[in-house]
mmCIF file as gemmi writes it, N, C-alpha and C atoms, coordinates in Angstrom:
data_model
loop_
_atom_site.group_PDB
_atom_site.id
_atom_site.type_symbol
_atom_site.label_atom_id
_atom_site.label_alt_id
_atom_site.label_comp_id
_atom_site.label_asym_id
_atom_site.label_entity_id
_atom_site.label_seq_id
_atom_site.pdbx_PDB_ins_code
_atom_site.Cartn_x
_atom_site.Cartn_y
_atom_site.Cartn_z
_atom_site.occupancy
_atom_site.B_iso_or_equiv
_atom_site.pdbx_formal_charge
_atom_site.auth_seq_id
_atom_site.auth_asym_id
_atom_site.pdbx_PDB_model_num
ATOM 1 N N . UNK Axp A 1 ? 88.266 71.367 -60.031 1 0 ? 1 A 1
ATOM 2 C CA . UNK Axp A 1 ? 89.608 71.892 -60.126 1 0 ? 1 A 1
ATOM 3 C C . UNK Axp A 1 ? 90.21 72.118 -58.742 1 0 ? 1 A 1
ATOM 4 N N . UNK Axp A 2 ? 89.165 72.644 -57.277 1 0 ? 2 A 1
ATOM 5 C CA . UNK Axp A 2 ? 90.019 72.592 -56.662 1 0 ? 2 A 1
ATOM 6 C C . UNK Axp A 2 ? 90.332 71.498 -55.792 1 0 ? 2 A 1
ATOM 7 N N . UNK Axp A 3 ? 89.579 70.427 -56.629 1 0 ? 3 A 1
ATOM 8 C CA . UNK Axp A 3 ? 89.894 69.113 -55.486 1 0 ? 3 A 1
ATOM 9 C C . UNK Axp A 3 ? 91.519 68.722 -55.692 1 0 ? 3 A 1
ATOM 10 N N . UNK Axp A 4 ? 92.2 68.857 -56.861 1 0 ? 4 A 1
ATOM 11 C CA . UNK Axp A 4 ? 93.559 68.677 -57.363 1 0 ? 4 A 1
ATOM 12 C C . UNK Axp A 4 ? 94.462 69.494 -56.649 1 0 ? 4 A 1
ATOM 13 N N . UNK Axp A 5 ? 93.949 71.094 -55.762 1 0 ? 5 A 1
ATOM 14 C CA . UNK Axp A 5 ? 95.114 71.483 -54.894 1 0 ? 5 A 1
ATOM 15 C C . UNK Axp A 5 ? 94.732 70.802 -53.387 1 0 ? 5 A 1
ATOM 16 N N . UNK Axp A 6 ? 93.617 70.86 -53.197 1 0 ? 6 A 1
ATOM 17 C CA . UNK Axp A 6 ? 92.892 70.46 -51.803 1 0 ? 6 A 1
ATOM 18 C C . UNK Axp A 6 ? 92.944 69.438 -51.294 1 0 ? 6 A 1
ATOM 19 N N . UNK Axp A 7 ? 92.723 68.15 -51.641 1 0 ? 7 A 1
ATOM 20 C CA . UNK Axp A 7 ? 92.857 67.106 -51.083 1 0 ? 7 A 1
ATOM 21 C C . UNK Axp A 7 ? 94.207 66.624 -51.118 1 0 ? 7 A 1
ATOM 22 N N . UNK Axp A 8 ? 95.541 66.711 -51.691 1 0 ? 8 A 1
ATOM 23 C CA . UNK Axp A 8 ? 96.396 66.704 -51.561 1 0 ? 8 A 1
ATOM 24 C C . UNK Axp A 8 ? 96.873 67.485 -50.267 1 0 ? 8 A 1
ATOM 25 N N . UNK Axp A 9 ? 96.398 68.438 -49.723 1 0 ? 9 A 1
ATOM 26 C CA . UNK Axp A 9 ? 97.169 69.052 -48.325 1 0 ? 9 A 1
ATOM 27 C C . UNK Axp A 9 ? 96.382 68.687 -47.365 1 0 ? 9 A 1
ATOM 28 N N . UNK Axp A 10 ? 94.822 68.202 -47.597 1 0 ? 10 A 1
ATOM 29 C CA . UNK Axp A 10 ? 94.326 67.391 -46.822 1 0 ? 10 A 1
ATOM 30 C C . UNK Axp A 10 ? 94.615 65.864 -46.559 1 0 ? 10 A 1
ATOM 31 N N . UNK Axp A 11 ? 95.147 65.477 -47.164 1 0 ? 11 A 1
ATOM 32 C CA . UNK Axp A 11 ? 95.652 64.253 -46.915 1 0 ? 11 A 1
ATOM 33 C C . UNK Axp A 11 ? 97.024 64.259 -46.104 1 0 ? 11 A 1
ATOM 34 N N . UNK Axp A 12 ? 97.68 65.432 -46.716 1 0 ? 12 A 1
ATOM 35 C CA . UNK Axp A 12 ? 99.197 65.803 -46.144 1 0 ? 12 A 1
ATOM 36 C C . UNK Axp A 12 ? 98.432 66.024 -44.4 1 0 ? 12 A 1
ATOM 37 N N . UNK Axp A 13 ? 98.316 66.956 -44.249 1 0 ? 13 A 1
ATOM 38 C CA . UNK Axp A 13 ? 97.165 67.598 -42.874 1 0 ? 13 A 1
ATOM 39 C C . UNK Axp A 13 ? 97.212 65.663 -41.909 1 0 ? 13 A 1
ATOM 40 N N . UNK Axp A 14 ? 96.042 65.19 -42.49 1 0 ? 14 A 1
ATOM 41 C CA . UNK Axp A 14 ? 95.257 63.868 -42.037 1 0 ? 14 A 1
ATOM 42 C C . UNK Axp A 14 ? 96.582 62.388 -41.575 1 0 ? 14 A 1
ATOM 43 N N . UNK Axp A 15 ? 97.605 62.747 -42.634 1 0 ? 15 A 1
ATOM 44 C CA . UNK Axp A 15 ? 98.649 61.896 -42.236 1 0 ? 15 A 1
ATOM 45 C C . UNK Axp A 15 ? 99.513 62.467 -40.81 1 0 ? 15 A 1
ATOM 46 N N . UNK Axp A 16 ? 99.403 63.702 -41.04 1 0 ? 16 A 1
ATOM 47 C CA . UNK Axp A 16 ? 100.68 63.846 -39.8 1 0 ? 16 A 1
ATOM 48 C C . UNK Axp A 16 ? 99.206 64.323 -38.477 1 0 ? 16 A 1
ATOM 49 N N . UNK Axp A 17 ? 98.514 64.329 -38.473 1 0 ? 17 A 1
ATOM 50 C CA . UNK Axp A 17 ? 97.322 64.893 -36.962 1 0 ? 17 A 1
ATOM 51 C C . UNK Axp A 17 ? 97.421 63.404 -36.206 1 0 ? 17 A 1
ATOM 52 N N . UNK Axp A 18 ? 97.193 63.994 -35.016 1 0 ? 18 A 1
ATOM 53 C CA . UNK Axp A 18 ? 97.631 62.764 -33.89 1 0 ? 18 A 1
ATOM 54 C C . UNK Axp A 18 ? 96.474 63.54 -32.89 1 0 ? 18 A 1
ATOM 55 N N . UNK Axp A 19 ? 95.475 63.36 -33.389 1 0 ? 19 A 1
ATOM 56 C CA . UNK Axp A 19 ? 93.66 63.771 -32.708 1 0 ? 19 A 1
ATOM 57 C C . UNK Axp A 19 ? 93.813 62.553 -31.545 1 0 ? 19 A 1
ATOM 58 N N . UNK Axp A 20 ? 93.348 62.388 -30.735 1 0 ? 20 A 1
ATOM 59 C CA . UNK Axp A 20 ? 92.585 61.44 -29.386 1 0 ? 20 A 1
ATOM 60 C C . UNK Axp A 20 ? 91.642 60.607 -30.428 1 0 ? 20 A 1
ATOM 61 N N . UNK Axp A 21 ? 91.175 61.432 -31.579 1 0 ? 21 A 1
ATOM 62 C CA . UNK Axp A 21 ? 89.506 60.793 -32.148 1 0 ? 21 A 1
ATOM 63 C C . UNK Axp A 21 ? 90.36 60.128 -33.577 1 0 ? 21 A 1
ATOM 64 N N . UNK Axp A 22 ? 91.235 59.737 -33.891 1 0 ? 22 A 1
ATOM 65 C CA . UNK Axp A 22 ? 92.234 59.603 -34.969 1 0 ? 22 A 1
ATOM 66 C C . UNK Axp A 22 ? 92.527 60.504 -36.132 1 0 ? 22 A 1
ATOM 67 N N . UNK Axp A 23 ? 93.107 59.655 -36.769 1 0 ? 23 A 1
ATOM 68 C CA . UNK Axp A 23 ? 93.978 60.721 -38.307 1 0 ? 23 A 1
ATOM 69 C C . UNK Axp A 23 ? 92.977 61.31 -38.797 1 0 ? 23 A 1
ATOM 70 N N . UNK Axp A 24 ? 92.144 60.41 -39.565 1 0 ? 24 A 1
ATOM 71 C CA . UNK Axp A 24 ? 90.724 60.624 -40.425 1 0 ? 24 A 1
ATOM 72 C C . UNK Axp A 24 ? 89.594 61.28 -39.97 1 0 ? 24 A 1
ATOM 73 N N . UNK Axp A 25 ? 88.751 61.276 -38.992 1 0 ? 25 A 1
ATOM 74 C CA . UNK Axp A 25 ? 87.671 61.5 -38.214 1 0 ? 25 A 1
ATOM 75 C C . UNK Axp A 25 ? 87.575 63.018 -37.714 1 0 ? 25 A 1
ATOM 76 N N . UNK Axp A 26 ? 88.574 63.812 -37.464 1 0 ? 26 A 1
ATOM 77 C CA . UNK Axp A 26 ? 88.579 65.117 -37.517 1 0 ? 26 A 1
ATOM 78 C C . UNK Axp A 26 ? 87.808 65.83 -38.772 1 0 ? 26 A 1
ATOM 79 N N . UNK Axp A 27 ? 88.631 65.317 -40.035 1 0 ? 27 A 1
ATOM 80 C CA . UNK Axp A 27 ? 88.865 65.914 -41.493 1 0 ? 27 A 1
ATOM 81 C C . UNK Axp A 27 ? 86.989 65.449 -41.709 1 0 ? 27 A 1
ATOM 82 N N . UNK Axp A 28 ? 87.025 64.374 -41.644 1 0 ? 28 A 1
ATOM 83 C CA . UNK Axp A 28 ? 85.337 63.873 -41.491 1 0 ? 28 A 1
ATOM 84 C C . UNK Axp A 28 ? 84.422 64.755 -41.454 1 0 ? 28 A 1
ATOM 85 N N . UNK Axp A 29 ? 84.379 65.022 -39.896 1 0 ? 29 A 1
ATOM 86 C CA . UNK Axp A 29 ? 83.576 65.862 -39.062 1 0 ? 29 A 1
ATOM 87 C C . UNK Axp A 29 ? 83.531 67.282 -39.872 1 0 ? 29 A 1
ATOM 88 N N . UNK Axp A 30 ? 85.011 68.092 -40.082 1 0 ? 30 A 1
ATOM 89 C CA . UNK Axp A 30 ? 84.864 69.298 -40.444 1 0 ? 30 A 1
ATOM 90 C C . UNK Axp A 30 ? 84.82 69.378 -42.158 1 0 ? 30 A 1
ATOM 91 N N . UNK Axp A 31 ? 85.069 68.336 -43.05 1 0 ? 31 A 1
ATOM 92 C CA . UNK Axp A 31 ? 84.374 68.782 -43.989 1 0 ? 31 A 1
ATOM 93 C C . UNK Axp A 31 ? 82.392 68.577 -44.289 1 0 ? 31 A 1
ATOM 94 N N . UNK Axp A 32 ? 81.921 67.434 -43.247 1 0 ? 32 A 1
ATOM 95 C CA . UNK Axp A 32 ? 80.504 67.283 -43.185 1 0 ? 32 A 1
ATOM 96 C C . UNK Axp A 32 ? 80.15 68.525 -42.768 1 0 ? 32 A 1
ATOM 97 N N . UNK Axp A 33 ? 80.606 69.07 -41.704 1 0 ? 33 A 1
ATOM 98 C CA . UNK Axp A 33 ? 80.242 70.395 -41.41 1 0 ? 33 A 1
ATOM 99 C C . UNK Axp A 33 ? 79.616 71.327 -42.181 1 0 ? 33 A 1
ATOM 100 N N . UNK Axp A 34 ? 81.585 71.791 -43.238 1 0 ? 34 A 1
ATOM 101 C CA . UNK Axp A 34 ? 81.393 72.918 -44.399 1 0 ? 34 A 1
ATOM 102 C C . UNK Axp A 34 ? 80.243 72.376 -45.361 1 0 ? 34 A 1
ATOM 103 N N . UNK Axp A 35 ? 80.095 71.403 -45.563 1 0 ? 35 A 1
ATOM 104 C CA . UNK Axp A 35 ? 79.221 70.727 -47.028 1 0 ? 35 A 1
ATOM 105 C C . UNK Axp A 35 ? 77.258 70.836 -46.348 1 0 ? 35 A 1
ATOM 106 N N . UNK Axp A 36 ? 77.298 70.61 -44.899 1 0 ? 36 A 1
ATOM 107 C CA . UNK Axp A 36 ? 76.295 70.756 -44.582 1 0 ? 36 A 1
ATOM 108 C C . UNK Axp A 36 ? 75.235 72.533 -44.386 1 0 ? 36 A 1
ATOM 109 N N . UNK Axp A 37 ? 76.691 73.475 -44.301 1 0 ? 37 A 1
ATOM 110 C CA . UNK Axp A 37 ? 76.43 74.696 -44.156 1 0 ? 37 A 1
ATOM 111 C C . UNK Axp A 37 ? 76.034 75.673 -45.466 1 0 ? 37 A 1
ATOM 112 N N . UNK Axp A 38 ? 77.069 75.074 -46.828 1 0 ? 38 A 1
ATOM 113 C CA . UNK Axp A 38 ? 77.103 75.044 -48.265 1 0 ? 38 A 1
ATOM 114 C C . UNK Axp A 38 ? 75.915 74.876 -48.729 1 0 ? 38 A 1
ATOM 115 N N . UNK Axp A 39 ? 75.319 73.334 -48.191 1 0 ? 39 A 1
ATOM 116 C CA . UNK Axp A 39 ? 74.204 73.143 -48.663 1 0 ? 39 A 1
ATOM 117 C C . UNK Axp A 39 ? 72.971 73.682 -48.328 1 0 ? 39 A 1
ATOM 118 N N . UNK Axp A 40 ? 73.056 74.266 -47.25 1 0 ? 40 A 1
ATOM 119 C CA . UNK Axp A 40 ? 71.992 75.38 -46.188 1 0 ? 40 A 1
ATOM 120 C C . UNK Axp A 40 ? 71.569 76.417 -46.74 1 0 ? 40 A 1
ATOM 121 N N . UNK Axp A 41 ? 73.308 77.151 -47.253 1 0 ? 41 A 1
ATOM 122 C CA . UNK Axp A 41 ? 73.357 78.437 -48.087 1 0 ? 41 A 1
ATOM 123 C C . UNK Axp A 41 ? 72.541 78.601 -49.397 1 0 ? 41 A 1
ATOM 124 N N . UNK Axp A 42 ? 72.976 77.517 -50.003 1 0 ? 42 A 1
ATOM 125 C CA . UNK Axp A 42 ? 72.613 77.023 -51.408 1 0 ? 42 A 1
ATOM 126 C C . UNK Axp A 42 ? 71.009 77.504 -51.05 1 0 ? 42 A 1
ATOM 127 N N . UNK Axp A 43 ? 70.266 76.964 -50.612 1 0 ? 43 A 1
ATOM 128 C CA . UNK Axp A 43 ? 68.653 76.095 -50.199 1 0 ? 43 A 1
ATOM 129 C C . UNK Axp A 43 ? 67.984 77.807 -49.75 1 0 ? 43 A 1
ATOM 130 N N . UNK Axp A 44 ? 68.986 78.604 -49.128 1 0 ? 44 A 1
ATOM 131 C CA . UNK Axp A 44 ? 68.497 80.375 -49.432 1 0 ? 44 A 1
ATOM 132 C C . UNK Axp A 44 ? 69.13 81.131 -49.813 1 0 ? 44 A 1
ATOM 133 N N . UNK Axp A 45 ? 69.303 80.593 -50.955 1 0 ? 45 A 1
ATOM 134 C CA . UNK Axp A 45 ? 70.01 81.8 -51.71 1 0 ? 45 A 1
ATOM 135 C C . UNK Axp A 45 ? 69.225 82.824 -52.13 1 0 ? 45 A 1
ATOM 136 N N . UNK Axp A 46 ? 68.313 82.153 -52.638 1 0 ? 46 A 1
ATOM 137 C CA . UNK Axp A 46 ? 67.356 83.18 -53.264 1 0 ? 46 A 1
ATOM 138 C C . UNK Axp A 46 ? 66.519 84.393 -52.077 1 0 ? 46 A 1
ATOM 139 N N . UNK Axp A 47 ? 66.441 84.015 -51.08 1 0 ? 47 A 1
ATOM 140 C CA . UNK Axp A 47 ? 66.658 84.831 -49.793 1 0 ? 47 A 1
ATOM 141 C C . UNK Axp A 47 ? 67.594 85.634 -49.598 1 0 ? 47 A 1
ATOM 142 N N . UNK Axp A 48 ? 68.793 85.192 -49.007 1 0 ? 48 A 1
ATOM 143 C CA . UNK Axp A 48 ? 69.716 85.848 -49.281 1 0 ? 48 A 1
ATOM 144 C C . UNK Axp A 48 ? 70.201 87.131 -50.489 1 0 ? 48 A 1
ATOM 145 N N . UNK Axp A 49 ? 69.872 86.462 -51.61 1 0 ? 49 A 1
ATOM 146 C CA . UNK Axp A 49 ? 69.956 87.686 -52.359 1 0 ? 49 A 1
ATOM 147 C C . UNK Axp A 49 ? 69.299 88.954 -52.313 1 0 ? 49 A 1
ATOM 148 N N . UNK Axp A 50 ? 67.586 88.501 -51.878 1 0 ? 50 A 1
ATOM 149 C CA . UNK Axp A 50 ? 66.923 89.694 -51.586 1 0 ? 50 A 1
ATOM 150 C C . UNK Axp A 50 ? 67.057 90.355 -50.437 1 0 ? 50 A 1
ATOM 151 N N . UNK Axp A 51 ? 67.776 89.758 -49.289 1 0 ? 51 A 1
ATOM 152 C CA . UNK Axp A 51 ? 68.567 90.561 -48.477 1 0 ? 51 A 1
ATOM 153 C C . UNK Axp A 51 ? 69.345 91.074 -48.402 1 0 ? 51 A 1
ATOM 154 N N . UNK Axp A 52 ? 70.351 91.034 -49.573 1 0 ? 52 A 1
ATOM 155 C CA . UNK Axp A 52 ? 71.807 92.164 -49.805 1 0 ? 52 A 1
ATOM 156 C C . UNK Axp A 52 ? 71.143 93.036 -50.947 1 0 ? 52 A 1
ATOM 157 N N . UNK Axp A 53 ? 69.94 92.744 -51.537 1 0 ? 53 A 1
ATOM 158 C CA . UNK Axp A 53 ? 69.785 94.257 -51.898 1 0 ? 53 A 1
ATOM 159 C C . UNK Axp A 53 ? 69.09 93.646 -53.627 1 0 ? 53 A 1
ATOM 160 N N . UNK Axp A 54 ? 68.759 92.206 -53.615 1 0 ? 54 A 1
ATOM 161 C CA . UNK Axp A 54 ? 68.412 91.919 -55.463 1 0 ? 54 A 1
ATOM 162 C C . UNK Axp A 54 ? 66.703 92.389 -55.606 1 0 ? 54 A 1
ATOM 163 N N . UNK Axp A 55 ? 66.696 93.051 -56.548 1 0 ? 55 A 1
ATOM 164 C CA . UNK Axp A 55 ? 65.445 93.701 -56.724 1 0 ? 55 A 1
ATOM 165 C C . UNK Axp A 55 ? 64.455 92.537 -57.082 1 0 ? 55 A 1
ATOM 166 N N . UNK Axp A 56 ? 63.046 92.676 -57.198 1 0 ? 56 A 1
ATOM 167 C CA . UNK Axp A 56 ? 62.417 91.888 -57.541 1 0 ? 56 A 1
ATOM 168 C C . UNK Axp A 56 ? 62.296 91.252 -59.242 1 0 ? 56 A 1
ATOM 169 N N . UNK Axp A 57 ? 62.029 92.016 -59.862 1 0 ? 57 A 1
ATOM 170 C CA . UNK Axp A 57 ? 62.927 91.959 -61.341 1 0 ? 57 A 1
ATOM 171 C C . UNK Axp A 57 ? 63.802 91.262 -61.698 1 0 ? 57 A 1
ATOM 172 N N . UNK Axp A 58 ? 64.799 91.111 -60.434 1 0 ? 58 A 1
ATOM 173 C CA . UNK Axp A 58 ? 66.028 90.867 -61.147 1 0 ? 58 A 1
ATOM 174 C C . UNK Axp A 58 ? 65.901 88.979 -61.204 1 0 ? 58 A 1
ATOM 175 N N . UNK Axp A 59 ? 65.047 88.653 -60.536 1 0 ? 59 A 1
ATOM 176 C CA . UNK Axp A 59 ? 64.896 87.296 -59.897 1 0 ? 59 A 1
ATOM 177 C C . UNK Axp A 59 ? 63.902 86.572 -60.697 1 0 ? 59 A 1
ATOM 178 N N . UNK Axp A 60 ? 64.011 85.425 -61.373 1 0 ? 60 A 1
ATOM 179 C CA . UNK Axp A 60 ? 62.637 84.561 -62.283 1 0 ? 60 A 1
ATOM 180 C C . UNK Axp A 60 ? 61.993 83.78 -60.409 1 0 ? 60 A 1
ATOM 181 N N . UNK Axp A 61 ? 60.091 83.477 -61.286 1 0 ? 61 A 1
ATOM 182 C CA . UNK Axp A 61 ? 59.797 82.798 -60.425 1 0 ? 61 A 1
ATOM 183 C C . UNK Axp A 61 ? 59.884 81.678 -60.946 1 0 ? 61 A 1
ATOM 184 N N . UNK Axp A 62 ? 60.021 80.517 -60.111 1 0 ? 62 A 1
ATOM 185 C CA . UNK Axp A 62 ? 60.028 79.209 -60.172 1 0 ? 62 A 1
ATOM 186 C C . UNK Axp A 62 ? 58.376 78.553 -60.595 1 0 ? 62 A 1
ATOM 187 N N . UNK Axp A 63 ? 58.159 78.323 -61.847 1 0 ? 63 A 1
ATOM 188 C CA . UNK Axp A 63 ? 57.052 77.975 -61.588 1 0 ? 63 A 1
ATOM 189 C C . UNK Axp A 63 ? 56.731 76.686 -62.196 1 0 ? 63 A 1
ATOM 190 N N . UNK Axp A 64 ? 57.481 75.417 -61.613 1 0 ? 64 A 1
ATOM 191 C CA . UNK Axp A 64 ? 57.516 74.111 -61.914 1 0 ? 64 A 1
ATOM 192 C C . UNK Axp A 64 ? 56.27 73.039 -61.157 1 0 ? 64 A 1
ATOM 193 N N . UNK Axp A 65 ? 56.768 71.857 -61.724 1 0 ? 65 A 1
ATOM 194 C CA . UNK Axp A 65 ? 55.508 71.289 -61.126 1 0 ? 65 A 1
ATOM 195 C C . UNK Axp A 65 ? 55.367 70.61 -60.04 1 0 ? 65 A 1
């Protein structure tokens, strides 16, 4: 859902930027970025949670094969 507001002002954005590195290649770089940091987050979450405070309980263990 929010690719239908988002990439529309990213494209708006990508048409009018006049980068040294071109139109496209900015938008590139900084969404590989966010998606690479997303995916970081994702990979400790379950960390993360027990660092803002998720009890042990509150969490299943993974116990696949």
């Amino acid at each position: 859902m929010m690719c239908r507001k988002v990439l529309p002002c990213v494209r708006i954005w990508s048409d009018k930027c006049s980068s040294k590195y071109g139109r496209r290649r900015p938008f590139i770089l900084a969404g590989s970025l966010m998606i690479s940091v997303a995916v970081t987050i994702i990979g400790f979450s379950a960390d993360i949670g027990y660092l803002l405070g998720d009890a042990d309980e509150d969490h299943r263990n993974f116990k696949g094969t």
